[in-house]
Kinemage of the C-alpha trace (Angstrom):
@kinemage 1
@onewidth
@group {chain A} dominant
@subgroup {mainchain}
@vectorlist {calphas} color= white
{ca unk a 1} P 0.000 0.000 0.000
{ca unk a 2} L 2.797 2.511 0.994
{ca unk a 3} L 4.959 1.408 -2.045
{ca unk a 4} L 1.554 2.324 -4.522
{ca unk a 5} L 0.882 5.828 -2.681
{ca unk a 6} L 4.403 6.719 -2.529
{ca unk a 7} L 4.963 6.214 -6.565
{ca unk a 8} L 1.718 8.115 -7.222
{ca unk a 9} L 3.578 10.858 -5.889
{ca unk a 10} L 6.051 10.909 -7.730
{ca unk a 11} L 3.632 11.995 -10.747
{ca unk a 12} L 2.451 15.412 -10.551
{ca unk a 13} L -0.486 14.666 -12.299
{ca unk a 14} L -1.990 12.533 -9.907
{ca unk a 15} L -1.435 15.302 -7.472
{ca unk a 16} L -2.944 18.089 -9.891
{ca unk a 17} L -6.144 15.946 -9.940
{ca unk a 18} L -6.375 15.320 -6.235
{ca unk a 19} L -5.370 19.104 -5.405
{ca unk a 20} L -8.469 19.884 -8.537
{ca unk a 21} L -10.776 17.303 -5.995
{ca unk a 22} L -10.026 19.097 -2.611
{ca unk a 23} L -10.257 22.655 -4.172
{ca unk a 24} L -13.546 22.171 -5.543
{ca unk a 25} L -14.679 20.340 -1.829
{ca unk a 26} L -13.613 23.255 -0.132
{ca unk a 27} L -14.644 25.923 -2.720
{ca unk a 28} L -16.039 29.000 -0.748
{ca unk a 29} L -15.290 26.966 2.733
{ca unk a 30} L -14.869 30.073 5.398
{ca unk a 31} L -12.142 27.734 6.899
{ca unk a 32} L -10.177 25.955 4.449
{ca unk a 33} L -8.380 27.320 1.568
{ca unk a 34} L -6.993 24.926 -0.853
{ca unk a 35} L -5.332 26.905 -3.890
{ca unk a 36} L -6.477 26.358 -7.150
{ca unk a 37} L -4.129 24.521 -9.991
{ca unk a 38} L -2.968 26.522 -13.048
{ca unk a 39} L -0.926 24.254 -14.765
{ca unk a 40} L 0.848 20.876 -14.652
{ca unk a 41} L 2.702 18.219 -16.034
{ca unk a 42} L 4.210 15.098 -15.108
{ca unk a 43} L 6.877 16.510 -13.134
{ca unk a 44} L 5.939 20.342 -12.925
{ca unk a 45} L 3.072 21.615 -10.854
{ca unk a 46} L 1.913 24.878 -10.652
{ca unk a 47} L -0.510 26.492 -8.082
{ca unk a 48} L -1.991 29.743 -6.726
{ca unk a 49} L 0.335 30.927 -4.154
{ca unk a 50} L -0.621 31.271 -0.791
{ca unk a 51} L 0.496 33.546 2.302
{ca unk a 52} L 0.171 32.940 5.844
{ca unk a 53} L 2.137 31.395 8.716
{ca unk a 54} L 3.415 27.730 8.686
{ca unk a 55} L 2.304 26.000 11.182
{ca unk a 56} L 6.056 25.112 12.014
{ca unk a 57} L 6.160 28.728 12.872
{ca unk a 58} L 3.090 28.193 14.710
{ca unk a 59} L 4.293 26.183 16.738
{ca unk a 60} L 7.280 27.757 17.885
{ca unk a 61} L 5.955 31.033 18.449
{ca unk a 62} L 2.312 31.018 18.130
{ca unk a 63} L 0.140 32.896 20.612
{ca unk a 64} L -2.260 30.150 22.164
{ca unk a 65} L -4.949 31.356 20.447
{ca unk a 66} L -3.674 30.644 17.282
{ca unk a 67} L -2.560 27.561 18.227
{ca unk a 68} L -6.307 26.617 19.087
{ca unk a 69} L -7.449 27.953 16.104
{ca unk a 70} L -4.962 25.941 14.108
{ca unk a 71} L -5.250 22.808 15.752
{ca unk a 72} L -9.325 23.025 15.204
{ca unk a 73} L -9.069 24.014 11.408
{ca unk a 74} L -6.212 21.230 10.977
{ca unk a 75} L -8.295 18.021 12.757
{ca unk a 76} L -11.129 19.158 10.924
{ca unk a 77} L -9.548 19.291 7.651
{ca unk a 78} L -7.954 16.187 7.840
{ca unk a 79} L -11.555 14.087 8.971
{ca unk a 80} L -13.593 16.382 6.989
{ca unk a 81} L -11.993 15.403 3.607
{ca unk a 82} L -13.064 12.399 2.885
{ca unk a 83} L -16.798 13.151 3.022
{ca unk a 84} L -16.197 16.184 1.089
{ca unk a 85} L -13.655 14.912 -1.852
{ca unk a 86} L -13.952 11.307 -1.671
{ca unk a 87} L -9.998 11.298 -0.582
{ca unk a 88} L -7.948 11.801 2.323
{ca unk a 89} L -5.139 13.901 2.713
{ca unk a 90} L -2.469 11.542 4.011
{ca unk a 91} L 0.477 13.803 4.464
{ca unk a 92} L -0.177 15.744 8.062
{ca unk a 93} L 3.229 16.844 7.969
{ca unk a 94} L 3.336 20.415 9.827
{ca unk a 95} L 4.699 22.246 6.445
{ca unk a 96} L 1.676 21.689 4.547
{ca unk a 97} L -0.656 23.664 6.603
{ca unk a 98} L -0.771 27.453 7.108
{ca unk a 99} L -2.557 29.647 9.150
{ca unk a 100} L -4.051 32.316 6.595
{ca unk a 101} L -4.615 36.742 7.353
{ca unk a 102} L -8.316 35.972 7.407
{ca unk a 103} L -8.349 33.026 9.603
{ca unk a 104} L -8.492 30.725 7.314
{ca unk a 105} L -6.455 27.035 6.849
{ca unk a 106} L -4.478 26.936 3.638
{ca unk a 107} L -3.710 23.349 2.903
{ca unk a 108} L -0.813 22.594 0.389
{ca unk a 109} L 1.440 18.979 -0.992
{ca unk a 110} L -1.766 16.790 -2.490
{ca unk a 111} L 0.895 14.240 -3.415
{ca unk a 112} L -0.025 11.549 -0.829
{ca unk a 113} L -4.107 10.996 -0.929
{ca unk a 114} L -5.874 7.991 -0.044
{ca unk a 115} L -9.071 7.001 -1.784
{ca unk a 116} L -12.189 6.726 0.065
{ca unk a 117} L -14.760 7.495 -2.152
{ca unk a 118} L -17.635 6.764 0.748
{ca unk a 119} L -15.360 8.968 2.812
{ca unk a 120} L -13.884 7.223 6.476
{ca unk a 121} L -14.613 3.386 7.029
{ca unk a 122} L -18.219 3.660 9.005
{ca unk a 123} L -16.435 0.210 11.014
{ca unk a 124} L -13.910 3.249 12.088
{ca unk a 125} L -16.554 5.625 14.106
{ca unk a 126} L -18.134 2.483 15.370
{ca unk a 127} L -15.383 0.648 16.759
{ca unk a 128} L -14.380 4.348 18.912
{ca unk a 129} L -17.924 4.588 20.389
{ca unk a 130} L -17.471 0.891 21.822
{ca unk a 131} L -13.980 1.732 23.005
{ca unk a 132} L -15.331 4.878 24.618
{ca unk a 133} L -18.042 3.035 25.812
{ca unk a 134} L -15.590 0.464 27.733
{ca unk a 135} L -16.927 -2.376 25.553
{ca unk a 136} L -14.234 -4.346 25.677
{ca unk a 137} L -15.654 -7.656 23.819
{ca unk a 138} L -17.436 -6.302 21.033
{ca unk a 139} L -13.920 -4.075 20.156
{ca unk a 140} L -11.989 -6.901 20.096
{ca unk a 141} L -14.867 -8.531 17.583
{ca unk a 142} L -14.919 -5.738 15.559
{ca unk a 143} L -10.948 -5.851 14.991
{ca unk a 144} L -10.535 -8.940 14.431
{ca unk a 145} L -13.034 -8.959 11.814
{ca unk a 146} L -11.373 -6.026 10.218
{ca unk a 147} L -8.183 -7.447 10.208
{ca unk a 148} L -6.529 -5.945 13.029
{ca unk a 149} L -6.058 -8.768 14.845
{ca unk a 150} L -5.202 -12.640 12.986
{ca unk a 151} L -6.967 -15.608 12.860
{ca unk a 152} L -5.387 -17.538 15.641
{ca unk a 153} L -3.714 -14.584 17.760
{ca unk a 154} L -4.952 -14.566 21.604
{ca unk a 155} L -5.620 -11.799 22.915
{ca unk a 156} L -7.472 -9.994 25.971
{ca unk a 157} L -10.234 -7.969 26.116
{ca unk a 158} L -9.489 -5.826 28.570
{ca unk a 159} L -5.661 -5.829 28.151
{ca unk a 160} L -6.653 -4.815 24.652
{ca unk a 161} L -8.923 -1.789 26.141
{ca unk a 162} L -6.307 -0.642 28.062
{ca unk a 163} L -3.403 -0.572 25.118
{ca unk a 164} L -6.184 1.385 23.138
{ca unk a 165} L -6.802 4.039 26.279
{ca unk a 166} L -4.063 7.125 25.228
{ca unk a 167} L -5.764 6.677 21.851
{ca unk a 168} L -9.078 7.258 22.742
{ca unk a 169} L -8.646 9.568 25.934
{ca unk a 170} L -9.040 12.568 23.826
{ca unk a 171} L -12.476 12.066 23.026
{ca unk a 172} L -13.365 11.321 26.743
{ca unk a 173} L -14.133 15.086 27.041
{ca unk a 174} L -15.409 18.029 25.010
{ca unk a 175} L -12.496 19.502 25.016
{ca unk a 176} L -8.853 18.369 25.598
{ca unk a 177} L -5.396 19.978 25.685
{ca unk a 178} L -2.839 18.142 23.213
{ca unk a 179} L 0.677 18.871 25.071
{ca unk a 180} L 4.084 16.806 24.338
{ca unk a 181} L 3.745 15.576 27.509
{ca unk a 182} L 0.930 13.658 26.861
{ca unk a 183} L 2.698 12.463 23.883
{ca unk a 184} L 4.996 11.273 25.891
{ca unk a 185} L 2.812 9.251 28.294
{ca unk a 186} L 1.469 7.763 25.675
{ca unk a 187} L 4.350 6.544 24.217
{ca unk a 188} L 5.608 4.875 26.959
{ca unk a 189} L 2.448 3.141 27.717
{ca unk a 190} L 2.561 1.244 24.373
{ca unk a 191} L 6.436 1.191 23.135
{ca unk a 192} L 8.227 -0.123 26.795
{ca unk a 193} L 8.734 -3.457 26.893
{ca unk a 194} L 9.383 -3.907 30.688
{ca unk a 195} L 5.167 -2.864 31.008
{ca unk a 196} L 2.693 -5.421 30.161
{ca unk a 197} L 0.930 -3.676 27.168
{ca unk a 198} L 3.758 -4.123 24.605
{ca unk a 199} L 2.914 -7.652 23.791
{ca unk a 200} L -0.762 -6.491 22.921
{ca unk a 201} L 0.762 -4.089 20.740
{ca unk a 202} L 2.802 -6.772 18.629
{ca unk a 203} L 0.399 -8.830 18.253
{ca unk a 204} L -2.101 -6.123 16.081
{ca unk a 205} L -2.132 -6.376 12.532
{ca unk a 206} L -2.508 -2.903 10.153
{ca unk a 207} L -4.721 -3.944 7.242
{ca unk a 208} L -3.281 -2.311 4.298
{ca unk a 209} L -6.449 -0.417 3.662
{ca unk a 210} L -6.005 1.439 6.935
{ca unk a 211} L -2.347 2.576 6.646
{ca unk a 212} L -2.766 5.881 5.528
{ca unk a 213} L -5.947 6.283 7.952
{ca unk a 214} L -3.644 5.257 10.908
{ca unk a 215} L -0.164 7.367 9.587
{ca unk a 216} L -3.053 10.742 9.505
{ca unk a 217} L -4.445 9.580 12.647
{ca unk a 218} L -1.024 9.434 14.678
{ca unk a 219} L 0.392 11.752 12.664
{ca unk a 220} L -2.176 14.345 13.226
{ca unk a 221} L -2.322 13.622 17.031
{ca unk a 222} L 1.491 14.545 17.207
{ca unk a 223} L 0.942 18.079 15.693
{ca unk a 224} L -1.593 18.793 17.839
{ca unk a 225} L 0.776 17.762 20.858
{ca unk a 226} L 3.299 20.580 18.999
{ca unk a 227} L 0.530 23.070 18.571
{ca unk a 228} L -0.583 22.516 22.398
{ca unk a 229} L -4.071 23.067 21.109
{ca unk a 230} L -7.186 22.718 22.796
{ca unk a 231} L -9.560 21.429 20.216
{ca unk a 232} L -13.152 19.830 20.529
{ca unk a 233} L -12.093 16.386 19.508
{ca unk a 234} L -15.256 14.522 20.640
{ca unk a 235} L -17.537 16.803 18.316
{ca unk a 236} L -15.302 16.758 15.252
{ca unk a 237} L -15.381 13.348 15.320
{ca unk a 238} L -18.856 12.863 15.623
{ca unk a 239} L -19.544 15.124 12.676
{ca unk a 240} L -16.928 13.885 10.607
{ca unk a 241} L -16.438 10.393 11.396
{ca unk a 242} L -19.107 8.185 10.202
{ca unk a 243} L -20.221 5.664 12.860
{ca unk a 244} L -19.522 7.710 15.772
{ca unk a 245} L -22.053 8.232 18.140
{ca unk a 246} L -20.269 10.275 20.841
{ca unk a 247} L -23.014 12.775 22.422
{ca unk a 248} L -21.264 15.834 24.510
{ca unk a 249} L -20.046 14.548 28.084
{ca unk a 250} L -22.119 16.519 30.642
């Protein structure tokens, strides 16, 4: 999967017509700005040029309010997408999003896209409400019948529950505050091998369909962490995620 994706980026083509898809999604969107193509080739690209601050810059001298602004415009982007444009933008690197004069996102590099043309996997939103919901037998179910984990591979409910916690705590509230030491936390809950979790987490499986889901998902979790946004996860999700049923906590 990450071999195919990575050599349709190589052709600018490809990118002209996914950068075409996402402008036309987001055409008058008071949030996002996605500049339109003017010409292209196979290995020349040209686009409207936009101005604002990178959200590298952002990030190391942003006032917090940007930061939240950011961080809401950039989760919602990225699990917006799909349902809009039928494709997902699977490069959250920090360079490719800038914070525009009038408030707006700008979104640039429409090289890596993944193809969802019924937007995210429904199985997706529905597997995070039982998570959320401490269901700890039906979420195993529902991954293994996705793929996630093998015919034959043991595993724990509960042990399994707990792995998935740091991945799901930020939709345990309305709002939560992304920091790098969270990050960090979470981390070491699933990478340390003296702890009991890191078994659980080599015995998952990533189907190939949801490697770019899961690189976006992580990936956009650890620019929020930069950012040190507070954002309204549980909402955006709900809205954007089809299959979630997460109704506002309190």
């Amino acid at each position: 999967e990450l071999r195919g994706r990575m050599s349709e980026e190589l052709d600018y083509r490809l990118e002209a017509s996914a950068q075409k898809a996402f402008a036309k999604g987001f055409e008058s969107d008071p949030h996002i700005a996605v500049p339109a193509v003017v010409a292209g080739s196979e290995r020349v690209l040209v686009t409207e040029w936009l101005a604002g601050e990178p959200l590298s810059r952002i990030i190391t001298d942003g006032t917090q309010q940007q930061r939240d602004l950011a961080g809401r415009l950039y989760i919602e982007f990225l699990l917006d997408a799909p349902g809009r444009c039928g494709l997902l933008h699977a490069d959250p690197h920090p360079g490719n999003f800038r914070l525009l004069p009038d408030g707006r996102l700008g979104v640039l590099d429409f090289g890596a896209v993944k193809h969802l043309p019924g937007g995210l996997p429904e199985d997706m939103g529905r597997l995070i409400t039982l998570a959320l919901a401490s269901d700890a037998e039906s979420t195993l179910a529902g991954l293994r019948e996705l793929g996630f984990v093998r015919e034959g591979i043991e595993m724990d409910a509960e042990r399994l529950l707990e792995y998935l916690e740091p991945f799901i705590d930020p939709l345990r509230t309305n709002e939560f505050h992304f920091t790098r030491e969270w990050i960090r936390e979470v981390f070491g809950h699933i990478n340390d091998p003296r702890k009991p979790n890191y078994t659980v987490g080599m015995r998952l499986n990533l189907p190939a369909e949801y490697l770019l889901i899961h690189r976006v998902w992580l990936g956009g979790i650890g620019v929020l962490c930069q950012l040190g946004a507070t954002v309204p996860g549980r909402a955006t999700v709900t809205a954007h995620v089809p299959g979630a049923n997460l109704p506002p906590v309190g």
